[in-house]
C-alpha positions in Angstrom: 14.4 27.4 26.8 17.6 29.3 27.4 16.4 31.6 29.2 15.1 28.9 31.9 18.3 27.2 31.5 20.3 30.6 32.2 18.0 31.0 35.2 18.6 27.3 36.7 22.5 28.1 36.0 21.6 31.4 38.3 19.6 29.4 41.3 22.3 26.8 41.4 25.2 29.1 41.4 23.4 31.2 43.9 22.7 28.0 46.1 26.4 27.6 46.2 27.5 30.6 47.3 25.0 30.2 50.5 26.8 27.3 51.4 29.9 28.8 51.2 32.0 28.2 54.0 33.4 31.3 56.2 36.9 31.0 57.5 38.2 31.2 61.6 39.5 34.4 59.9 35.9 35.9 59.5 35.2 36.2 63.2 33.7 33.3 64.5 33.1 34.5 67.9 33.0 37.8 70.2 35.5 39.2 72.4 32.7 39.0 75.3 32.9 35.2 74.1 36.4 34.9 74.7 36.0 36.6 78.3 33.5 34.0 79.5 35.8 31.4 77.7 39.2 32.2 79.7 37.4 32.0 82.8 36.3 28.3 82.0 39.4 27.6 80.6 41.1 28.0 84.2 38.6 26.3 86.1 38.6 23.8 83.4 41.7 23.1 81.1 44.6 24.9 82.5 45.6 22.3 85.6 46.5 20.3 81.8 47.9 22.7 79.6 48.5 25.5 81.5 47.6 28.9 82.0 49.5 30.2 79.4 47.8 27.6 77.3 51.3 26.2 76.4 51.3 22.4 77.6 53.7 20.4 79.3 55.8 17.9 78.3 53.2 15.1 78.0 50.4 18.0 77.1 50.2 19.5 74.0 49.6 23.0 73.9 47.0 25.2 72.5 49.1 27.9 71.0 50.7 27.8 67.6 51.1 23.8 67.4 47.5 23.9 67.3 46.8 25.6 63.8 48.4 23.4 61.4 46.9 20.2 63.0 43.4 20.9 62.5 44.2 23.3 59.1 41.9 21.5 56.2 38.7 20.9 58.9 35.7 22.5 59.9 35.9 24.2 63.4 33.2 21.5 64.5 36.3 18.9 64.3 37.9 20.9 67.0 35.1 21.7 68.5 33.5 18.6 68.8 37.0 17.0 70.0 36.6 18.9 73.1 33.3 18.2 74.0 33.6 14.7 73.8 37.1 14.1 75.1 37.8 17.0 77.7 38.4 18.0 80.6 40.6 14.5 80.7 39.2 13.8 83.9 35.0 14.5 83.1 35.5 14.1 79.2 31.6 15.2 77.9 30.8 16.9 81.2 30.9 20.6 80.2 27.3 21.9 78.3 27.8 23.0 74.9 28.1 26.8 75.5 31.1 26.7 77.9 33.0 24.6 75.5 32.2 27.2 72.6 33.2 29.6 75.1 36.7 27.9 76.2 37.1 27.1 71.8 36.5 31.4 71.5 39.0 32.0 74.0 41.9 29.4 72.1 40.9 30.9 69.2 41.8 34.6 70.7 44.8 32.9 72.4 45.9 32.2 68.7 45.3 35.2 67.2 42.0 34.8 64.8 40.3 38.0 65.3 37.0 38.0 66.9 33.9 39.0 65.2 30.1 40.1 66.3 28.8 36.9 66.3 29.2 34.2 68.7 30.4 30.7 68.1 28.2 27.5 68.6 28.5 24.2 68.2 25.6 23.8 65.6 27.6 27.1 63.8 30.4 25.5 63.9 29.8 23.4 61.4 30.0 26.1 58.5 33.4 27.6 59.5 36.3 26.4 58.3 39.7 26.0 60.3 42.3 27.5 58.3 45.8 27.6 59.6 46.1 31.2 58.3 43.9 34.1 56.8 43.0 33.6 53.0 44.0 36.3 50.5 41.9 39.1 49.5 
């Protein structure tokens, strides 16, 4: 009996740790990501917020400010933000992979290190948005 109970302990302790939830700080997309993502960033964001990605005075920008608002969420809050309420003018209009690609290159633009895999909106889900990188 105890041993089955130590090994049900083990499976659901082991369960948890699958589901564990990587960080924006783990490398949630590749610097190739980030290439493709800059280039649809200028053909789609930066008539808005501007090519330096810093907003006007009606636009917010994508650098710094950023961070701290969406600290607490999953990436897919951002994420999914974007691909239902931009570009302003055709909110919804750009396919899921350029809008992981534009989300890779604001995530470069704020400094979160890139990583070998590249970001999606169904992976997405799993990472969390943490306004700065956890302690080791």
């Amino acid at each position: 009996m105890r041993t089955k109970m130590m090994a049900m302990a083990f499976l659901v302790l082991a369960g948890g740790a699958a589901q564990a939830r990587s960080s924006i700080w783990d490398g949630a997309y590749t610097d190739a990501q980030a290439d493709r993502g800059r280039t649809a960033y200028m053909q789609n964001c930066s008539r808005c917020h501007g090519a330096t990605l810093m907003g006007t005075f009606e636009i917010p920008p994508l650098v710094g400010r950023i961070m701290p608002y969406y600290a607490g969420s999953s990436l897919e809050t951002f994420f999914d933000y974007i691909a239902t309420a931009m570009p302003l003018d055709r909110p919804g209009s750009l396919s899921p992979a350029t809008n992981a690609d534009i989300v890779a290159y604001i995530l470069k633009t704020n400094d979160v290190p890139s990583g070998s895999k590249e970001l999606t909106a169904a992976g997405s889900k799993a990472i969390q948005f943490d306004a700065k990188p956890r302690k080791k």
